[in-house]
TIVO-835357 format. One line per field, with one value per residue (C-alpha): residue number from 1; chain; x, y, z; residue in three letters. Coordinates in Angstrom, 2 decimals, decimal comma. Last residue first. Layout:
% residues N
num	c(NUM_...)
cadena	c(A_...)
east	c(X_...)
north	c(Y_...)
up	c(Z_...)
residuo	c(ALA_...)
//
This chain:
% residues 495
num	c(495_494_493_492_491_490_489_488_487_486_485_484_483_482_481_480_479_478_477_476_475_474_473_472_471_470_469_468_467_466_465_464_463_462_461_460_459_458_457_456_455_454_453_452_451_450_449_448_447_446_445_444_443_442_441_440_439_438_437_436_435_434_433_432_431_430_429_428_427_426_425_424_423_422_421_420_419_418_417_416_415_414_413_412_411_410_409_408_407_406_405_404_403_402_401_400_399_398_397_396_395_394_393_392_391_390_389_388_387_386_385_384_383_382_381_380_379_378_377_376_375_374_373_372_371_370_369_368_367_366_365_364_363_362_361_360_359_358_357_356_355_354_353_352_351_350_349_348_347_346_345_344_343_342_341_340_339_338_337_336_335_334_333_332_331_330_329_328_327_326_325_324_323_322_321_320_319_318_317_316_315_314_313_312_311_310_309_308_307_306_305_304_303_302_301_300_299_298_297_296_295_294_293_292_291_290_289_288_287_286_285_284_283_282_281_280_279_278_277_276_275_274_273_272_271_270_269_268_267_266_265_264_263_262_261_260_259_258_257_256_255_254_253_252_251_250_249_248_247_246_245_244_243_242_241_240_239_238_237_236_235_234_233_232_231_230_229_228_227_226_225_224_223_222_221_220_219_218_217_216_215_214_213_212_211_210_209_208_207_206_205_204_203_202_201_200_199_198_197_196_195_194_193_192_191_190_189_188_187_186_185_184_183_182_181_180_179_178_177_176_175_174_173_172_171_170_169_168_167_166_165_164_163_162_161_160_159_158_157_156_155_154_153_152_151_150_149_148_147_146_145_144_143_142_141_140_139_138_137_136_135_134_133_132_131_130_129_128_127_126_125_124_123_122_121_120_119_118_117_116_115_114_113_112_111_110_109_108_107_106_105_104_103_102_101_100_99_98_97_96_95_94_93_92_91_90_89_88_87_86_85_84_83_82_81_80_79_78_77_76_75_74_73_72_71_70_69_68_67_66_65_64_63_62_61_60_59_58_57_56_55_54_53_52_51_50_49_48_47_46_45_44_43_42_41_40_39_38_37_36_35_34_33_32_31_30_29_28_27_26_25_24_23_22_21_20_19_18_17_16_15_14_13_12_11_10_9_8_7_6_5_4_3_2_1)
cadena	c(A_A_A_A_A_A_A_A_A_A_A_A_A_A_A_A_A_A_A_A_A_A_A_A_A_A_A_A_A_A_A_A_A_A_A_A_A_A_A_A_A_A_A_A_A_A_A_A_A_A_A_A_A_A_A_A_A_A_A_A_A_A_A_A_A_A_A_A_A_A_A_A_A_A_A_A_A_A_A_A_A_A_A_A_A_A_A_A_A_A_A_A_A_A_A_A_A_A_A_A_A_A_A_A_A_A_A_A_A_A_A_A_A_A_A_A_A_A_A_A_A_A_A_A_A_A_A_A_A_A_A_A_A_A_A_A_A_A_A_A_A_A_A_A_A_A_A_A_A_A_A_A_A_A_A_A_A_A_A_A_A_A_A_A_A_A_A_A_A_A_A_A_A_A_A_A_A_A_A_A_A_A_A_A_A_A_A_A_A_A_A_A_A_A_A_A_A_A_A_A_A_A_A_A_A_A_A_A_A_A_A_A_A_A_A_A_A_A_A_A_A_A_A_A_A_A_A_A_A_A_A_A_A_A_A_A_A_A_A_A_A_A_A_A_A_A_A_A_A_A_A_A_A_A_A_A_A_A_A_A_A_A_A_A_A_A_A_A_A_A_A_A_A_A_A_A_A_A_A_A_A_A_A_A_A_A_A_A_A_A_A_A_A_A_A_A_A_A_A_A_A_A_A_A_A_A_A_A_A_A_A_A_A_A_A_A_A_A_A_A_A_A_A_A_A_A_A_A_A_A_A_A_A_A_A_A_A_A_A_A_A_A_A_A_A_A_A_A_A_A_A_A_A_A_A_A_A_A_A_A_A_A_A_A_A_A_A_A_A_A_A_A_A_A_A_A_A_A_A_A_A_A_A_A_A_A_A_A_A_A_A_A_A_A_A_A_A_A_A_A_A_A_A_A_A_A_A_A_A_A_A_A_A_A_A_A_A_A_A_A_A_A_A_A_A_A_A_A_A_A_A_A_A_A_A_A_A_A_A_A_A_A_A_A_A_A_A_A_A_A_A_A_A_A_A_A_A_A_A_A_A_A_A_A_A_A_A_A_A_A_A_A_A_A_A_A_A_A_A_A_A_A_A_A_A_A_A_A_A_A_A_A_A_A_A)
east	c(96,92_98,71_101,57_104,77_106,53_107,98_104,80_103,48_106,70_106,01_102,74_103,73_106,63_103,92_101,39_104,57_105,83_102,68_102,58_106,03_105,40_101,76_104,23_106,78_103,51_101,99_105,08_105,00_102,15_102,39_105,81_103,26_100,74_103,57_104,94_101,66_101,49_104,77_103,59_100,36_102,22_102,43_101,26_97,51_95,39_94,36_97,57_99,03_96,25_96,83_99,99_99,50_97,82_100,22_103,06_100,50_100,06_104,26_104,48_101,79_103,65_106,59_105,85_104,21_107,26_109,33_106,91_106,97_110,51_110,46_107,77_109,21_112,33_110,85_108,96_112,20_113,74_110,84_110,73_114,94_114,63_112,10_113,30_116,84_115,16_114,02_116,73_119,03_116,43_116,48_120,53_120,16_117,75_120,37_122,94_121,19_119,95_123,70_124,45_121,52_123,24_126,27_124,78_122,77_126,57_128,17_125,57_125,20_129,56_128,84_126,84_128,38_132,01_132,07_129,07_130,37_128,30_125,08_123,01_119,97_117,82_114,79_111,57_109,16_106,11_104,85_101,32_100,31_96,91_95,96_93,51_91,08_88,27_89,90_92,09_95,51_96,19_97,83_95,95_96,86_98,71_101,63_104,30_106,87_108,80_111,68_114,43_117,14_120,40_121,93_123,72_120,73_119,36_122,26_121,37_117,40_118,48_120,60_117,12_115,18_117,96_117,75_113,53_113,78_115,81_113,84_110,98_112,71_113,06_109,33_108,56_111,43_109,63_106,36_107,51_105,76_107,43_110,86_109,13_109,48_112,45_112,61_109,87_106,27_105,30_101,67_101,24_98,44_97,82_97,44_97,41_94,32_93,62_91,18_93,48_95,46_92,64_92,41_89,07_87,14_88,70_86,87_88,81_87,31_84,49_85,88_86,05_88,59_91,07_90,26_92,97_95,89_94,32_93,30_94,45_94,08_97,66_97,76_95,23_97,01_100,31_98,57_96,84_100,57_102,15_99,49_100,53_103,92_103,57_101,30_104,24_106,94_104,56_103,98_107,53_107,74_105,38_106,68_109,73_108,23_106,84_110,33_111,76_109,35_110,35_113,86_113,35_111,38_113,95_116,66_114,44_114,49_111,47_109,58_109,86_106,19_106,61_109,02_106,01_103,53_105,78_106,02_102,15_101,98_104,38_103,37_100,14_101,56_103,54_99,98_98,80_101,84_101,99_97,72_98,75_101,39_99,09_96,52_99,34_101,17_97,73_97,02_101,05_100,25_96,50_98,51_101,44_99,49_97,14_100,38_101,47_98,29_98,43_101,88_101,37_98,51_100,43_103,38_101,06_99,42_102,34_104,27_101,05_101,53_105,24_104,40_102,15_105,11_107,34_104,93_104,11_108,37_108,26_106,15_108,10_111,32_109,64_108,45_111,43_112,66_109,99_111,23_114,52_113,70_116,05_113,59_111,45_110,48_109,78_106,70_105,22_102,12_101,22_97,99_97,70_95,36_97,03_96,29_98,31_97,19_97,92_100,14_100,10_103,05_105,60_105,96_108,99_106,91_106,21_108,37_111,23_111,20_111,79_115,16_113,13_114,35_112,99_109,77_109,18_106,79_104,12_102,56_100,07_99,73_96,68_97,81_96,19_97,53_96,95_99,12_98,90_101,68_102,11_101,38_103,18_106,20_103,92_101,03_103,04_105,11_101,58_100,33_103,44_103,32_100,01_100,21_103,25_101,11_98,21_100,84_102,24_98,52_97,88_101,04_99,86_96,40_98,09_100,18_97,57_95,87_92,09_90,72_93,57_93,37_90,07_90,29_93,16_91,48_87,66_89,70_91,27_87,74_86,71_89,35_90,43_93,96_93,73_92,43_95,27_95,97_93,62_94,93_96,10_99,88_101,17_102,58_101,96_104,37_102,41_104,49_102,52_102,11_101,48_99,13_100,83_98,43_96,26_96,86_99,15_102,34_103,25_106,40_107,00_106,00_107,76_111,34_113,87_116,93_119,98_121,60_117,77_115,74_115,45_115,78_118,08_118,77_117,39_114,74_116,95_117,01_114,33_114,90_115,26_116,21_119,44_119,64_118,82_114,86_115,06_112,68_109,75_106,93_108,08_109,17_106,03_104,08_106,64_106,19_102,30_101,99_104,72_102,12_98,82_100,52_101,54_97,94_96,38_99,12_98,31_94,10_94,67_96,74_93,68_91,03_92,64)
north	c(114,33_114,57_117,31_115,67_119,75_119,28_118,52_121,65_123,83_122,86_123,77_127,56_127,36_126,58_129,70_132,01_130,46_131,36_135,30_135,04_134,45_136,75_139,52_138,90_139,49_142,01_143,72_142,93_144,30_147,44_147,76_147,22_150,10_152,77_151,23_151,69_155,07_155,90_155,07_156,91_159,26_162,11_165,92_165,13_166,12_162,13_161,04_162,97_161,52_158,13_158,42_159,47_156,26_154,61_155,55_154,98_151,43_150,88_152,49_149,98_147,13_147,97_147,98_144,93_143,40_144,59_143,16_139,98_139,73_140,35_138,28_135,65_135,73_134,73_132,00_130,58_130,72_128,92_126,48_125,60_125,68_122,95_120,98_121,03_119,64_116,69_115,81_115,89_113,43_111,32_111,10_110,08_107,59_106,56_106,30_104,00_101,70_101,37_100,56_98,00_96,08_95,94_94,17_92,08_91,38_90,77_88,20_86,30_85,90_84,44_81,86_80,73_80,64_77,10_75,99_73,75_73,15_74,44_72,68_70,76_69,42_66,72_65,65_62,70_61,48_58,60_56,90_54,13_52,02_49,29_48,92_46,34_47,83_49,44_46,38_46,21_47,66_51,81_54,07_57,21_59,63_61,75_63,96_66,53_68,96_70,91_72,64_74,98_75,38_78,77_80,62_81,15_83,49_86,12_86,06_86,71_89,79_91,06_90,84_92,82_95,97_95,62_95,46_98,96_100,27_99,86_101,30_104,81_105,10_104,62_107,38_109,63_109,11_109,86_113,10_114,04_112,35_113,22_116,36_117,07_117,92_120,06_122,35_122,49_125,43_126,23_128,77_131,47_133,74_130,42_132,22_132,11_130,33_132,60_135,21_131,86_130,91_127,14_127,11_129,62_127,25_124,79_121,56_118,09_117,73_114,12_114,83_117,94_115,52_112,57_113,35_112,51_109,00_109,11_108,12_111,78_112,21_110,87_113,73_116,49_115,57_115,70_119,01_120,26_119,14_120,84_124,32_123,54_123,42_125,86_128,28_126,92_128,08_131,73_133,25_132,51_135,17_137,46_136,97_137,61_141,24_141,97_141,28_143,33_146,40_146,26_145,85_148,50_150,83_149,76_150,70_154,28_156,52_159,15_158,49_157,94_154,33_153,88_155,70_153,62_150,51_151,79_152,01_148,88_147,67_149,47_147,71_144,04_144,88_145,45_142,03_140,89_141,68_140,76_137,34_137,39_138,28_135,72_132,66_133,78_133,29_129,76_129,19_130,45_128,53_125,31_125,57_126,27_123,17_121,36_122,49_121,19_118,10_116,98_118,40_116,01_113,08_113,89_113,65_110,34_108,81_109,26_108,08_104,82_104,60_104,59_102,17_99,85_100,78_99,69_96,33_95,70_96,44_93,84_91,44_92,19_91,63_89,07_87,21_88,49_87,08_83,74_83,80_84,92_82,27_79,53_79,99_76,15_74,31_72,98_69,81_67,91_65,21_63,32_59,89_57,38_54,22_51,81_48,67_46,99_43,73_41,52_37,81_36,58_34,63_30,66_28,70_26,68_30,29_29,26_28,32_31,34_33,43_35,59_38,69_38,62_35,42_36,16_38,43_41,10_42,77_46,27_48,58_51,78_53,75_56,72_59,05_62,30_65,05_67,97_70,07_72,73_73,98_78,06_81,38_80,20_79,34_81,15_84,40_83,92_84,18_86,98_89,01_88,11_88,65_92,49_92,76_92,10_94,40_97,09_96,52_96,81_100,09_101,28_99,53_101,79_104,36_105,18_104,10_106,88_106,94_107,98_110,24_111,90_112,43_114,00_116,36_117,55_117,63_119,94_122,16_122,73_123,86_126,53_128,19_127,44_126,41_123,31_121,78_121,12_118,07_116,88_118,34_119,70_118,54_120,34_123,64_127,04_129,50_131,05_134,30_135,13_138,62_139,30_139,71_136,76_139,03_142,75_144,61_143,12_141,82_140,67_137,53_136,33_135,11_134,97_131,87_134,07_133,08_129,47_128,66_125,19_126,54_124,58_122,06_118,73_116,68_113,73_110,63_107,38_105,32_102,10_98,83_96,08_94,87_90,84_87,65_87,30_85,72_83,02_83,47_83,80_81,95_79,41_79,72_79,03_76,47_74,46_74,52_73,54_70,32_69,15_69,77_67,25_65,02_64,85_64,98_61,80_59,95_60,30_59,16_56,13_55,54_55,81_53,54)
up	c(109,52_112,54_111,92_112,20_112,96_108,80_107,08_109,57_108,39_104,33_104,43_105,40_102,97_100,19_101,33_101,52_98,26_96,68_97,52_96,22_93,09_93,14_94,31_90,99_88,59_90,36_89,75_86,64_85,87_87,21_84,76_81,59_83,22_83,63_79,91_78,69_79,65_78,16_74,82_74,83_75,22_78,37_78,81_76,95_80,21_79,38_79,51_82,79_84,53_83,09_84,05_87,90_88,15_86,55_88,97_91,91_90,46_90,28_93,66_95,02_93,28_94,49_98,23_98,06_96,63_99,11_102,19_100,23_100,36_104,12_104,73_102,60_104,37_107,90_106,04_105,05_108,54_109,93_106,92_107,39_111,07_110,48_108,17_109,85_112,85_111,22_108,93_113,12_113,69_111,17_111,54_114,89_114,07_111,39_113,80_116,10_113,25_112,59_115,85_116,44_113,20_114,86_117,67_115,34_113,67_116,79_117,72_114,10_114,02_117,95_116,40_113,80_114,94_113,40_115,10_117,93_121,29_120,94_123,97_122,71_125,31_123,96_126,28_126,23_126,17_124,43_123,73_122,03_121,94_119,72_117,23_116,37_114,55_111,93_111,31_110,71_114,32_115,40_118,03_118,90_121,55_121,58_123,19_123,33_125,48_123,70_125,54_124,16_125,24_124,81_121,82_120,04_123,19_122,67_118,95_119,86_122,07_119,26_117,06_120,25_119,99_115,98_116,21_118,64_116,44_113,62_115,68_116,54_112,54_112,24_114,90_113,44_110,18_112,07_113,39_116,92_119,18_117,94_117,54_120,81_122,47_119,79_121,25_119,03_117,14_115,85_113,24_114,20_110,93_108,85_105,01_103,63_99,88_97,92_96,42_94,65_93,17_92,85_95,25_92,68_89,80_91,00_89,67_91,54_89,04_88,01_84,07_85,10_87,26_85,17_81,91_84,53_85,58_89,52_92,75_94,06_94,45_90,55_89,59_91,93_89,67_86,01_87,30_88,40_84,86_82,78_84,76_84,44_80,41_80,48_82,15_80,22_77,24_78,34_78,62_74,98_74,50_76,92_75,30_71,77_73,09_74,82_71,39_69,25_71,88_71,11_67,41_66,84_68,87_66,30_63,77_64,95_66,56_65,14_61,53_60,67_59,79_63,10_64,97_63,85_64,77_67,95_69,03_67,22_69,80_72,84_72,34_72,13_75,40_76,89_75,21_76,58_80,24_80,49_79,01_81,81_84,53_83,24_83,39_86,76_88,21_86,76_87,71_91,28_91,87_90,33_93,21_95,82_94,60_94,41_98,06_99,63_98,01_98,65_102,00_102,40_100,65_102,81_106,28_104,98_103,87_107,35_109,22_107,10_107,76_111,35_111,33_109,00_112,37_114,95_113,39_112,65_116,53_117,15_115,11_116,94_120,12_118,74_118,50_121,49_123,21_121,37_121,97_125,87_127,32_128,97_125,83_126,69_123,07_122,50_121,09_120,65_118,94_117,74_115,97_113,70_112,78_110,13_108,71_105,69_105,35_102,64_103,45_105,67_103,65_103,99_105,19_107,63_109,60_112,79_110,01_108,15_112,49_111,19_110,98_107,40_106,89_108,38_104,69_105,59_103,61_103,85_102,82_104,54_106,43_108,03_110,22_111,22_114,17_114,85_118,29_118,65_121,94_122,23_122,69_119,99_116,19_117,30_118,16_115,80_113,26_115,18_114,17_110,68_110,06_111,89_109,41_106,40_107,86_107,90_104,55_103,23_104,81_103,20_99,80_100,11_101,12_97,82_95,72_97,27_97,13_100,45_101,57_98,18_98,27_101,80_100,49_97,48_99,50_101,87_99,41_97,70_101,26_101,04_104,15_104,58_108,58_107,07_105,92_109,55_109,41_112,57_115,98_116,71_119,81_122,72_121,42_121,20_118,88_116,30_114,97_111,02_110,03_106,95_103,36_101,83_99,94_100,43_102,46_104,07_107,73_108,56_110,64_114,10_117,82_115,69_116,89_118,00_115,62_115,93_114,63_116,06_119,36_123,32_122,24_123,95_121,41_123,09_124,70_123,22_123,03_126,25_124,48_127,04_125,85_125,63_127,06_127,99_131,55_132,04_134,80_132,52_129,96_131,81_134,02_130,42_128,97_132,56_132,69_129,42_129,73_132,56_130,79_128,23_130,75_132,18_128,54_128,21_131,26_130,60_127,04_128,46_130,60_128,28_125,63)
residuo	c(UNK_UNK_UNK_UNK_UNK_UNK_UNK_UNK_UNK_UNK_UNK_UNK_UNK_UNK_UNK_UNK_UNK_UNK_UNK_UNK_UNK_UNK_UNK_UNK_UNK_UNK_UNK_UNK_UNK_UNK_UNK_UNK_UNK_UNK_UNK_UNK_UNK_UNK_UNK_UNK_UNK_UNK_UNK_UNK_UNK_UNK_UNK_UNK_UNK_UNK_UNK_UNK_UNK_UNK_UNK_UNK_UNK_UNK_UNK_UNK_UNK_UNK_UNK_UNK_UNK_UNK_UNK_UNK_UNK_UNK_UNK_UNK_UNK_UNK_UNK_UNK_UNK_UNK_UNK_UNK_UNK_UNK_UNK_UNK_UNK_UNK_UNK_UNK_UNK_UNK_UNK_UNK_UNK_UNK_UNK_UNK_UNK_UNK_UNK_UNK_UNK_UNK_UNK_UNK_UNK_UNK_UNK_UNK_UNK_UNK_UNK_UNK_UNK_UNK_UNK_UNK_UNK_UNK_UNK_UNK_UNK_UNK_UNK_UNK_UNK_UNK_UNK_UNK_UNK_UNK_UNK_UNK_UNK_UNK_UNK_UNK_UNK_UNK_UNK_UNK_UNK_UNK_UNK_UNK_UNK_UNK_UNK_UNK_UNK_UNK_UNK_UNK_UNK_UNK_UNK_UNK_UNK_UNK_UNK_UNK_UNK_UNK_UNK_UNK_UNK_UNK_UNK_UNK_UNK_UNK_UNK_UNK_UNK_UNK_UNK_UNK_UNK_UNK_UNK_UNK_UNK_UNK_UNK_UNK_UNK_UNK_UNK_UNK_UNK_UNK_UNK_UNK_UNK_UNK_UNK_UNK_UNK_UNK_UNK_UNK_UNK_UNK_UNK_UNK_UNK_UNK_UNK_UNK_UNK_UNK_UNK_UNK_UNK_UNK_UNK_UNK_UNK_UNK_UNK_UNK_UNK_UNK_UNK_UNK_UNK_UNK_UNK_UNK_UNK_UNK_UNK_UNK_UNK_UNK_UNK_UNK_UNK_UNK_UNK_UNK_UNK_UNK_UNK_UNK_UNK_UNK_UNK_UNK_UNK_UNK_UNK_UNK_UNK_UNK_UNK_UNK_UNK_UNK_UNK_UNK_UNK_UNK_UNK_UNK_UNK_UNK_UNK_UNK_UNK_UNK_UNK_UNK_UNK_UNK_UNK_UNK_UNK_UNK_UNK_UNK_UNK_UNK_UNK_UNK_UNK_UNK_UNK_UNK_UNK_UNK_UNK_UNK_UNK_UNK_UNK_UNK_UNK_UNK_UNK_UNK_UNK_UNK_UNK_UNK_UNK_UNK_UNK_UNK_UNK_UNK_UNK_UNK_UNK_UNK_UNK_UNK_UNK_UNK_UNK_UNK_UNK_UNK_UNK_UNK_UNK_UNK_UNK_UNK_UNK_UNK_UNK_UNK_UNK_UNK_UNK_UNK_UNK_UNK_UNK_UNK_UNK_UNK_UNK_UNK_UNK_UNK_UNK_UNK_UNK_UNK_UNK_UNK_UNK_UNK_UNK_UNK_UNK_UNK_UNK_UNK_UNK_UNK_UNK_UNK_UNK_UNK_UNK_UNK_UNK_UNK_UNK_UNK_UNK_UNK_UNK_UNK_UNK_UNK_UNK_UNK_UNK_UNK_UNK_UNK_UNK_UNK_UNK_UNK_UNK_UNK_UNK_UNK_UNK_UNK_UNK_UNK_UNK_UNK_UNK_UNK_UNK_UNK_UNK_UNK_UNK_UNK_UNK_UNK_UNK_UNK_UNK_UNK_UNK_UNK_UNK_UNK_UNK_UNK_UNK_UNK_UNK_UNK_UNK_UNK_UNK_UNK_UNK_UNK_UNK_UNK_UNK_UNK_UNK_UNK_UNK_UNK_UNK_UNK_UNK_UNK_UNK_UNK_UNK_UNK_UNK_UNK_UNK_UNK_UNK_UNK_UNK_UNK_UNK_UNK_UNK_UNK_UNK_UNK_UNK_UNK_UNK_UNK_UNK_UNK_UNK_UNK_UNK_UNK_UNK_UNK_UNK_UNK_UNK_UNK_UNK_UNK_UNK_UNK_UNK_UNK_UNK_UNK_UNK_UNK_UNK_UNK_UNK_UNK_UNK_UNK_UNK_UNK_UNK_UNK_UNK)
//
């Protein structure tokens, strides 16, 4: 027993010895994956990239200046200025149903990957014992008359064994293997930083969006109950015969407009809170019963617009962008999986071996060992094979395309952003303008009112058309603050 255990752990340290200089000295068949090249462009605009936007007065009309940087750092959402923004976005990252399955994906193909690796890196060592009862006729073994025509009692036969077996990766099939695997790790981490950064712009941009409909809200409540002035202003005069019905009529409709104007707003307003809750991992009706809404962090005055915008080179953002990341890693798994094909079509090497005991009584067992060694060369498969090669390989050109694709999304977020907060300057700029000519205009009403050389009338109009104006500026005063989140979503910023 001792010695035929000593011959096999000698064999068996033998056939370990070969699979691990096979597999280090093997040749892994296939492409080794190199990432393509970075894009050669030096801008992300055909027109000359601008070094800063327009500048307007009051809240959220300050200059904003493109800062080229290697890498952008985390928690970007910071350069807003609202702590109540922060605890949003941090809650969010904590509680996200979203996350929560990424992360899961990620341990699933960490699993995975450690499992090949078990299953191909090392021998596989089973043991078994048996016990079975049997009974033999010595008829059929042709030997009735040695036995006096009689049958053997039954007995129980017992054996107790352990193999091992392992298959030389003398082709790379199984590096490649997980290769593939590894790169299946890399892309599902990649999809997890890709969550993270949308669910933080998702955040930031519905609180932008909730602080601009709560603002659009009071300015139009202020719009009507001025409209509802110059209406019973107008509907004395009609009594008194000053004005014509016709002119009733006119200003009853802009008063029911306004009016009307208000519920679409709610409605979006109820919609936002019902989105932050989910991105927050909560019920829609827990977003007030939680204590996250402070409406002194929802104001749109209180959120800062980034003066200093970071502003990475094209070449890149392909190594900044986690989608471009994860789309880099699915081609990496297609180059390893036409690897694996090329090894399939190559003989294949299995060492093997075993050890026990077998007897029909415990205590009188005898000992068995074998070693051997099995080579299987694919000979005929019907086209199989080779149909499984030129389809990996088509599958690594398709993966190849879409990274391309990614990348050319990528860039066409960001010129898209820059060239978007460019405009909103501009726009906002204009609207600034109007509003401080609308609140000189009324101004220089109420002067004219109370020296008694205007209406009533007309100075509610001066005030109504300030209003608006305020109105239109707060719009774009949030779409400055949303474009803004928007570019560092679309530069990969680390959350």
């Amino acid at each position: 027993m001792r010695s035929a255990r000593l011959e096999f752990s000698r064999g068996a340290r033998a056939a370990i010895a070969l699979g691990a200089s096979s597999a280090l000295c093997g040749c892994a068949l296939g492409p080794d994956f190199r990432p393509p090249e970075p894009p050669a462009v030096a801008t992300y605009t055909a027109a000359p990239q601008p070094a800063e936007t327009g500048a307007a007065s009051g809240p959220g009309g300050n200059a904003q200046h493109f800062v080229e940087a290697d890498a952008i750092g985390g928690a970007w959402w910071r350069m807003f200025g609202s702590p109540a923004l922060d605890k949003l976005v941090q809650q969010a990252l904590d509680d996200s149903p979203t996350l929560a399955q990424a992360r899961m994906k990620l341990v699933q193909a960490q699993q995975d990957y450690l499992a090949q690796a078990g299953a191909t890196e090392w021998p596989q060592v089973d043991a078994s014992l048996n016990a079975t009862r049997e009974k033999s006729d010595p008829a059929a073994f042709g030997i009735g008359s040695l036995a006096g025509g009689r049958s053997f009692p039954p007995f129980t036969l017992y054996s107790a064994k352990v193999s091992v077996s392992y298959t030389l990766d003398l082709f790379g099939a199984n590096r490649r293997a997980l290769e593939a695997l590894a790169a299946q790790v890399d892309y599902q981490q990649f999809e997890l930083d890709a969550a993270r950064l949308s669910l933080a712009g998702n955040v930031v941009t519905a609180t932008v969006r909730r602080a601009s409909l709560a603002k659009q809200i009071a300015l139009t409540q202020e719009l009507l109950t001025e409209q509802s002035r110059q209406l019973d202003i107008t509907d004395e005069r009609y009594r008194a015969g000053g004005v014509s019905r016709m002119d009733l009529l006119s200003q009853r409709s802009q008063v029911e407009q306004t009016r009307a104007s208000l519920a679409p707003l709610r409605t979006q307003l109820a919609q936002a809170d019902h989105q932050l809750a989910v991105y927050l991992g909560r019920a829609p009706g827990q977003l007030a019963s939680g204590g996250e809404r402070d409406t002194g962090a929802l104001d749109l005055d209180a959120l800062v617009l980034p003066a200093e915008v970071p502003l990475t080179l094209p070449s890149s953002l392909a190594r900044q962008r986690p989608d471009i990341r994860a789309s880099e890693a699915l081609l990496h798994q297609a180059s390893a999986n036409v690897g694996v094909a090329v090894a399939d079509l190559y003989p294949q090497l299995t060492l093997a071996g075993s050890t026990g005991a077998e007897g029909i009584h415990v205590t009188d067992l005898l000992n068995v060992w074998s070693v051997g060694a099995g080579l299987t060369q694919p000979l005929f498969h019907g086209g199989q094979l080779q149909a499984r090669k030129r389809s990996a390989e088509a599958a690594y050109e398709a993966a190849l395309a879409a990274y391309r694709q990614t990348v050319l999304q990528g860039l066409q977020q960001v010129a898209d952003a820059l060239r978007a907060l460019q405009q909103d300057a501009i726009e906002l700029e204009s609207r600034d303008e109007a509003q401080r000519d609308a609140r000189a205009s009324a101004e220089i009403a109420s002067l004219r009112y109370a020296a008694g050389g205007l209406s009533q009338l007309a100075l509610l109009d001066t005030q109504r058309q300030q209003l608006q104006t305020t109105l239109d500026r707060a719009k774009v005063q949030a779409q400055r603050l949303a474009d803004t989140a928007a570019l560092y979503q679309a530069l990969g910023a680390r959350p």
